[in-house]
C-alpha positions as CSV (number, residue, x, y, z in Angstrom):
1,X,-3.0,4.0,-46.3
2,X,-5.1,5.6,-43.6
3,X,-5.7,5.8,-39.9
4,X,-6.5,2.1,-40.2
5,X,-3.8,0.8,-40.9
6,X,-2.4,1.0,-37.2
7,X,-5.8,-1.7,-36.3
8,X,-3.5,-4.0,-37.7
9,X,-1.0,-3.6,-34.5
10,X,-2.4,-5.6,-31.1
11,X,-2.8,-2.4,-28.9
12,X,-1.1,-2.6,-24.9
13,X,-1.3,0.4,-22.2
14,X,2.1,0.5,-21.0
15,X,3.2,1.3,-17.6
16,X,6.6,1.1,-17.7
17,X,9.8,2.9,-19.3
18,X,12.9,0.8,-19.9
19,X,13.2,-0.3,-23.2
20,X,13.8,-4.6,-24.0
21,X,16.3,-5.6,-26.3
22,X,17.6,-8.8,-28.1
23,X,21.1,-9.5,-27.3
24,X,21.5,-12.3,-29.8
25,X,23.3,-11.9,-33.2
26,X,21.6,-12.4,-36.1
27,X,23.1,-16.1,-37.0
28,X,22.3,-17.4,-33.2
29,X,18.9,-16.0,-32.9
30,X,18.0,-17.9,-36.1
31,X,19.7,-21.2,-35.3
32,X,18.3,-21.3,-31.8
33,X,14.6,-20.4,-33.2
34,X,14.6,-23.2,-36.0
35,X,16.4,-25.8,-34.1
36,X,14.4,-25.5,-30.2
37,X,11.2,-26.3,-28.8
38,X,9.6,-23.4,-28.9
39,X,6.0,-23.9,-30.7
40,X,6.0,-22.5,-33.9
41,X,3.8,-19.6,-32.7
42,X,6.5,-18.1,-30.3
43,X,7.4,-14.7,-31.2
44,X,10.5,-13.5,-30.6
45,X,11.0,-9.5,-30.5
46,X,11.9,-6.6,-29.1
47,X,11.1,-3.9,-27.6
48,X,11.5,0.6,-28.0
49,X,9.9,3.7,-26.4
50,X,8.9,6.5,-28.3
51,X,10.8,9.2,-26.2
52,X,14.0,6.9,-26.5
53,X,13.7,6.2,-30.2
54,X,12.3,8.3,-32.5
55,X,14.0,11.7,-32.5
56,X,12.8,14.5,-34.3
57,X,11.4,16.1,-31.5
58,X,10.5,19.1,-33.3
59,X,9.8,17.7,-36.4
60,X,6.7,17.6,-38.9
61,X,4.2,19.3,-36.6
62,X,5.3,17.6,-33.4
63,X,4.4,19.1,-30.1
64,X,6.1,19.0,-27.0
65,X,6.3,16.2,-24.7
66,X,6.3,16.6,-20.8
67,X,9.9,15.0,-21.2
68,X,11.1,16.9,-23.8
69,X,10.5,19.6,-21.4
70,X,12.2,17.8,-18.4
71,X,15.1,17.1,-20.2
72,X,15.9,20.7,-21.0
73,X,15.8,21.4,-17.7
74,X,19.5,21.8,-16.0
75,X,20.3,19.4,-13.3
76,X,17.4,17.5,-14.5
77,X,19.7,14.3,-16.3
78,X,22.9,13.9,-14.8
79,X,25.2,14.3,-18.1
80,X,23.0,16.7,-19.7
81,X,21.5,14.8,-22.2
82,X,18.2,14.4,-24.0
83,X,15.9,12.6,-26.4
84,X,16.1,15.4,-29.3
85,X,17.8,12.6,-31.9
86,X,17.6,9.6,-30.1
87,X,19.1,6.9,-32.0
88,X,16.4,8.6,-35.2
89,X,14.2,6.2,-35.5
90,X,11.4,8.9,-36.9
91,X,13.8,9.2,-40.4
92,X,16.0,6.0,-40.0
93,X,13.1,3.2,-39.2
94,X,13.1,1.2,-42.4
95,X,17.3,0.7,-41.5
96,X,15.9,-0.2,-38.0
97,X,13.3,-2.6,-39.6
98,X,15.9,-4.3,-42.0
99,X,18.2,-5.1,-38.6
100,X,15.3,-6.3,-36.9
101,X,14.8,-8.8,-40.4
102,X,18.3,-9.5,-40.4
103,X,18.2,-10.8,-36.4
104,X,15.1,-13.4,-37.6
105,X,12.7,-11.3,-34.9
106,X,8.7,-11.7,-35.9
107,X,7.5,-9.2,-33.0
108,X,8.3,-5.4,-32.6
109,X,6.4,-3.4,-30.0
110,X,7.1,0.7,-29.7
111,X,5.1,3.2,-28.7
112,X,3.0,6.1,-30.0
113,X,4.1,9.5,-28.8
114,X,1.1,12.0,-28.1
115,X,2.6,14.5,-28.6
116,X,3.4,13.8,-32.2
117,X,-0.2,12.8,-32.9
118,X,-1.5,15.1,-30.8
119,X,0.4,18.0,-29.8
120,X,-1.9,19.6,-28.0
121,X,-3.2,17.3,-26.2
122,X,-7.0,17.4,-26.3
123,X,-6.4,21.0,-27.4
124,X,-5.9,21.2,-31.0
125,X,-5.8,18.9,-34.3
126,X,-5.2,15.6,-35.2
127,X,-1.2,15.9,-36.7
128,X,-1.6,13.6,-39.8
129,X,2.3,13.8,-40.0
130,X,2.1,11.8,-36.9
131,X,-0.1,9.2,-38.4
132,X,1.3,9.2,-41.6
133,X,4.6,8.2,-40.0
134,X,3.2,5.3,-37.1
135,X,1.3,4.1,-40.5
136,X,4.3,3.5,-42.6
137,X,6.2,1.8,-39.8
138,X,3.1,-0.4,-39.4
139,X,3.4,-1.5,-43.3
140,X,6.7,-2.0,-43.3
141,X,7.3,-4.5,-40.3
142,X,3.9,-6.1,-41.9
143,X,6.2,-6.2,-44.9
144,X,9.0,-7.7,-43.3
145,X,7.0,-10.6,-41.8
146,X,7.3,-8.9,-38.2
147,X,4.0,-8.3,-36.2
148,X,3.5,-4.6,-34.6
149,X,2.4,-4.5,-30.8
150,X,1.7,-0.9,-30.2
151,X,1.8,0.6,-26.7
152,X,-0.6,3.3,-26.2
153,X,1.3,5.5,-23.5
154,X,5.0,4.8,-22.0
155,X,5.4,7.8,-20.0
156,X,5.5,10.7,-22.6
157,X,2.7,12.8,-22.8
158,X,2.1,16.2,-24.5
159,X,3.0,18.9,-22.2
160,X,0.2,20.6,-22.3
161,X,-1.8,17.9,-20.4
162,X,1.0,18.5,-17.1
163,X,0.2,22.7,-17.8
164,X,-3.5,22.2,-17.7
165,X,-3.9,19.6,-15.3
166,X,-0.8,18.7,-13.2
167,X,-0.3,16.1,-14.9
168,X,-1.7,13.0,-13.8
169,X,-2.6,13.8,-10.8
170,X,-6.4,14.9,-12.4
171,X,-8.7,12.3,-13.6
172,X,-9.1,14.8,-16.7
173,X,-5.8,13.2,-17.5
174,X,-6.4,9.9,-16.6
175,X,-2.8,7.8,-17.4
176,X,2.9,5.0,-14.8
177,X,4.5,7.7,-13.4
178,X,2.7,7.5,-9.9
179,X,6.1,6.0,-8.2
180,X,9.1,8.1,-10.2
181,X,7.2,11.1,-11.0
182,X,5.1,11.6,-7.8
183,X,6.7,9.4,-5.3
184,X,10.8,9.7,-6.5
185,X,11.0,12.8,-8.5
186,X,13.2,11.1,-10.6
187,X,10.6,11.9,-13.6
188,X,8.9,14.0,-15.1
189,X,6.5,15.9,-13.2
190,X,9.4,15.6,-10.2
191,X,6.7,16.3,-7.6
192,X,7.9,14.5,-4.2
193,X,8.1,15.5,-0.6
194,X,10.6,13.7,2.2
195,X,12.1,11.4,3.1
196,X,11.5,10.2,-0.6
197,X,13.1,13.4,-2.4
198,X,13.3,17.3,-1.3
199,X,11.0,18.9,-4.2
200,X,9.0,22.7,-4.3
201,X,5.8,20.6,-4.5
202,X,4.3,17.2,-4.1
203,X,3.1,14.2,-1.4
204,X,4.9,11.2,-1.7
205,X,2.4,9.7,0.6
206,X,-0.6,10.4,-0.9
207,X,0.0,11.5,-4.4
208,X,0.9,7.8,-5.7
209,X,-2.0,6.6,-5.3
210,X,-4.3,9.6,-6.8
211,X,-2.2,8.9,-9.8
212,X,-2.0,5.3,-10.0
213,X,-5.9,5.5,-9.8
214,X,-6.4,8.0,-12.9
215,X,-4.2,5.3,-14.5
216,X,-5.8,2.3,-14.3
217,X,-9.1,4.4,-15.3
218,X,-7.4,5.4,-18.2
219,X,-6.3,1.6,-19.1
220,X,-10.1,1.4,-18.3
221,X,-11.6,3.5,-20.3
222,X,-9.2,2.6,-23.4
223,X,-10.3,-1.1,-23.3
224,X,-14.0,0.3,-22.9
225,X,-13.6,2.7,-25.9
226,X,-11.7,0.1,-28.2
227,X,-14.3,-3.1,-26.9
228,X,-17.3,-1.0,-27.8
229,X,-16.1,0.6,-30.8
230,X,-13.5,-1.6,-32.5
231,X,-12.8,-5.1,-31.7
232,X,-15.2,-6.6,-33.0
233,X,-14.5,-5.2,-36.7
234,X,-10.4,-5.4,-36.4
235,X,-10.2,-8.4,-34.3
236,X,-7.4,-7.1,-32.7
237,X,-6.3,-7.8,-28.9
238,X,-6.0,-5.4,-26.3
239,X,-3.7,-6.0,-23.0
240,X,-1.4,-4.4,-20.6
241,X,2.3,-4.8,-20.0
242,X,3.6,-4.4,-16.4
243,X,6.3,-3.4,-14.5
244,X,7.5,-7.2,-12.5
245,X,9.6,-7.8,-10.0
246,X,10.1,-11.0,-7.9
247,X,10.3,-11.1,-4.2
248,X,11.2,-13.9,-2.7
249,X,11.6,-13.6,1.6
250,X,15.3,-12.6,3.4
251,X,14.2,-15.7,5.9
252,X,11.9,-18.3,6.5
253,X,10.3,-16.8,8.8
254,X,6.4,-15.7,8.4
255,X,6.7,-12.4,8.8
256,X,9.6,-11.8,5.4
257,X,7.1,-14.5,4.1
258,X,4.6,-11.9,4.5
259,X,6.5,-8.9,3.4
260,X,6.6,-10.7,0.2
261,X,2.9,-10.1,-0.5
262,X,2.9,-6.7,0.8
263,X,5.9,-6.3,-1.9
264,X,4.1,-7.8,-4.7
265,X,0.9,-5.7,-3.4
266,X,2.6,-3.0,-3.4
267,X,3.4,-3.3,-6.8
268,X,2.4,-5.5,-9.5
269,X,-1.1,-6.3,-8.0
270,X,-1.6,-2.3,-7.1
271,X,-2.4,-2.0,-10.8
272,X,-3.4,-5.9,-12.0
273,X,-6.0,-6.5,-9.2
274,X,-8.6,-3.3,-9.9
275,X,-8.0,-4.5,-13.4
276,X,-8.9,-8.1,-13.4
277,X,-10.6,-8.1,-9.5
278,X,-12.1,-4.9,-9.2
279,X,-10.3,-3.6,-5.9
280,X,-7.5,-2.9,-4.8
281,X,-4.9,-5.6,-2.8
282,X,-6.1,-6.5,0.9
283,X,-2.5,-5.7,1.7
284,X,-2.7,-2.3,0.5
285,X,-6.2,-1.3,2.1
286,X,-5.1,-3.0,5.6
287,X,-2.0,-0.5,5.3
288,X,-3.3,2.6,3.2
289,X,-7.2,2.8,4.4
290,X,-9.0,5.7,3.1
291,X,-5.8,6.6,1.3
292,X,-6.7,4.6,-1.9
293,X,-9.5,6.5,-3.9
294,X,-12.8,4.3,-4.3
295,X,-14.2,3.0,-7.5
296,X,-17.2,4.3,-8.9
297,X,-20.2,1.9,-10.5
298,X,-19.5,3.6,-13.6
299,X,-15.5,2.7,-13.0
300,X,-16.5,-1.0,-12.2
301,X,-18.5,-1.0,-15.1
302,X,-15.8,-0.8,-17.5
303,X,-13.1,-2.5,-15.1
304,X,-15.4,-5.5,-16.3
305,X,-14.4,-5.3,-19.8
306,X,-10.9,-7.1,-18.7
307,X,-7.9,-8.0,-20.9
308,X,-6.9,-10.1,-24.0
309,X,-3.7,-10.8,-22.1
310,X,-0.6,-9.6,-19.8
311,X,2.7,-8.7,-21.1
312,X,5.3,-8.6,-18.3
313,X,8.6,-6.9,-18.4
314,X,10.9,-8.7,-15.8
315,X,14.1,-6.9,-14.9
316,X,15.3,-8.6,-12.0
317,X,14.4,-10.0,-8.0
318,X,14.7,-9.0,-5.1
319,X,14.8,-10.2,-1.2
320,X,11.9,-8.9,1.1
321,X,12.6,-8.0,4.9
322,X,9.8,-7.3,6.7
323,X,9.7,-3.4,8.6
324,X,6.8,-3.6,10.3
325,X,7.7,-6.2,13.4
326,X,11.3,-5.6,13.3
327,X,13.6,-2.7,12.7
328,X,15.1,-2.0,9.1
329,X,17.5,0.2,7.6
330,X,15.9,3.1,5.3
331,X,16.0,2.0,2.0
332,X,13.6,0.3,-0.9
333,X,10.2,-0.5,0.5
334,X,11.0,-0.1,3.8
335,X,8.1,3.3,4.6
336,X,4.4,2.4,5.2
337,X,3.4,3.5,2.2
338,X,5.6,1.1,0.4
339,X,4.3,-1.8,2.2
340,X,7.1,-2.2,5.0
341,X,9.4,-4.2,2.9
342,X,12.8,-3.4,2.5
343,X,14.2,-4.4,-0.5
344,X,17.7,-5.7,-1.0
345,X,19.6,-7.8,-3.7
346,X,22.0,-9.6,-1.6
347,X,21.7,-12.2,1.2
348,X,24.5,-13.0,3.9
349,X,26.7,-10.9,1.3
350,X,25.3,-13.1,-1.5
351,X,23.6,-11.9,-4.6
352,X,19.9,-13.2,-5.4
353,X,21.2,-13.9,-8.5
354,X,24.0,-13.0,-11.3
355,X,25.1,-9.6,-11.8
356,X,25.2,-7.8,-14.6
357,X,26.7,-4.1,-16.5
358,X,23.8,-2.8,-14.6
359,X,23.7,-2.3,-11.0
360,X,21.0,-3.2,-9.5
361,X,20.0,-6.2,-12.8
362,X,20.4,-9.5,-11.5
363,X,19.9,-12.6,-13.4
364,X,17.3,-14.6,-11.6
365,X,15.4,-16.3,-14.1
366,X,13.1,-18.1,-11.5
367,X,11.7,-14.7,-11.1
368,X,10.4,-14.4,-14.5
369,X,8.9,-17.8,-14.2
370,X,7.3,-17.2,-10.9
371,X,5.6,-13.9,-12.2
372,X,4.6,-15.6,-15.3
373,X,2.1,-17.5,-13.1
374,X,0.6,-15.2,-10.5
375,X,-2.5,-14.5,-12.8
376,X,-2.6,-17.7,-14.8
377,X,-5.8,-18.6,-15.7
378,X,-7.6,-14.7,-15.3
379,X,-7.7,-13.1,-18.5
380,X,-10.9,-13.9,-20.1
């Protein structure tokens, strides 16, 4: 099998890192799927990132990856550990792919890793060792009944991009790391400046958005290149999947109601509105002004080519105060440049919804729903 055989994956350009997963057994999951309403066309799956899964980080003419790199760093990760083996998905996929069987799953999306395709970056060869191995993961879900969804880019890329070109931050490297790379410092390339994080380099109020820009003219120019080029004779689909959260307002009055939007602006539609729209959120110009970089004809040009569809990871909700008419405590959202909207998961000492093992997940599952339809009926 060649370089074709990944056409038979639908392609996404991922922006976000957590990986999903399917905590059903294998008995349940099947039970529930044969016996429910779901249409017969629902696919069930689950979810990897390349950096997470695969391993063999040095192995078979891989390069490195910007975290790779960040990981080996002291201080960087909190217990000191790193991505090297993973859970070794590179050597143990078909045991992966016979779980997945076993669980009754029809849909697996994972990501490519440059940096094992292209180690170099633009700056050397084509590793066929890469290939070969995304190729014969392709064939064997296709063997196993269970449809590929690729992701183009979730947060790795080959270092050498970051040496050449700090990172995202040039449109030479045009691709989500414009809040926990540039913003947080919690990422890789940890640039930041305060109150967000105290880092050697960076602007937290300006550098998000010089990023976030090169990114959604890299989603652009993928759908361009793969429009032009290679729908037409793979008839596959090509989409983005998004970072969601739900907001819903601390009070009744307008201006939480408000803060909601800016939230949601500030977010989600920061990267979904140049995309399906053209231009950035009213929100976020009224706030930001010549802060947001402008769109070239050329860039609306191939905005146009729009999406197949929207994938949506949903993690939790939150509550939205608004910061801008009253007085909030520092925290999540609450700066300008986050839109003015504090963030919080409790209300009156109440949760939004159920907690979980995890912190800051709540179980809200209006959220999900209510995201599901904020761009009904615009993919075209």
């Amino acid at each position: 099998m060649g370089i074709s055989s990944i056409c038979n994956a639908l392609i996404l350009f991922e922006l976000i890192l957590l990986p999903l997963f399917l905590s059903s057994d294998a008995k349940n999951l099947k039970e529930s799927s044969d016996s429910s309403s779901f249409p017969a066309n629902f696919l069930f799956g689950t979810a990897s990132s390349s950096y997470q899964f695969e391993g063999a980080y040095q192995s078979d003419g891989k390069g490195s990856s910007n975290w790779d790199v960040h990981t080996h760093k002291p201080g960087n990760i909190i217990d000191g550990s790193n991505g090297d083996i993973a859970i070794d998905q590179y050597h143990r996929y078909l045991e992966d792919i016979d779980l997945m069987a076993s669980l009754g799953v029809n849909t697996y999306r994972f990501s490519m890793s440059w940096a094992r395709i292209l180690p170099k970056g633009r700056f050397g060869g084509v590793n066929m060792a890469g290939i070969s191995y995304y190729n014969k993961l392709i064939n064997a879900l296709l063997l196993k009944g269970i449809q590929p969804f690729v992701s183009l880019t979730h947060f790795d890329v080959p270092q050498e991009l970051e040496d050449r070109y700090g990172g995202f931050l040039s449109s030479e490297s045009q691709n989500f790391q414009a809040t926990y790379g540039y913003r947080t410092a919690e990422y890789p390339p940890k640039r930041c400046s305060k109150p967000f994080g105290n880092c050697s380099h960076g602007d937290s109020e300006t550098e998000p958005f010089i990023v976030a820009h090169n990114i959604i003219l890299a989603h652009a120019t993928a759908v361009d290149i793969y429009r032009t080029k290679y729908q037409r004779e793979q008839r596959g689909s090509i989409g983005i999947v998004m970072h969601c959260m739900w907001f819903e307002p601390i009070s009744n009055s307008t201006a939480d109601k408000l803060a909601v939007e800016r939230a949601q602006a500030f977010l989600l539609h920061w990267f979904l509105d140049p995309i399906i729209f053209g231009r950035y959120p009213t929100e976020m110009k009224k706030v930001l002004g010549s802060t947001l970089p402008d769109f070239s004809r050329n860039d609306m040009n191939k905005l146009r080519k729009r999406l197949d569809f929207i994938g949506i990871n949903h993690y939790t909700s939150y509550y939205a105060q608004d910061c801008i008419l009253s007085a909030c405590e520092p925290g999540h959202g609450s700066t300008r440049t986050e839109g003015s909207s504090l963030l919080t998961q409790e209300k009156d000492g109440v949760p939004i919804g159920k907690p979980s093992e995890v912190d800051w997940l709540h179980v809200y599952p209006q959220g999900m729903e209510k995201d599901g339809y904020l761009y009904k009926g615009e993919i075209q």
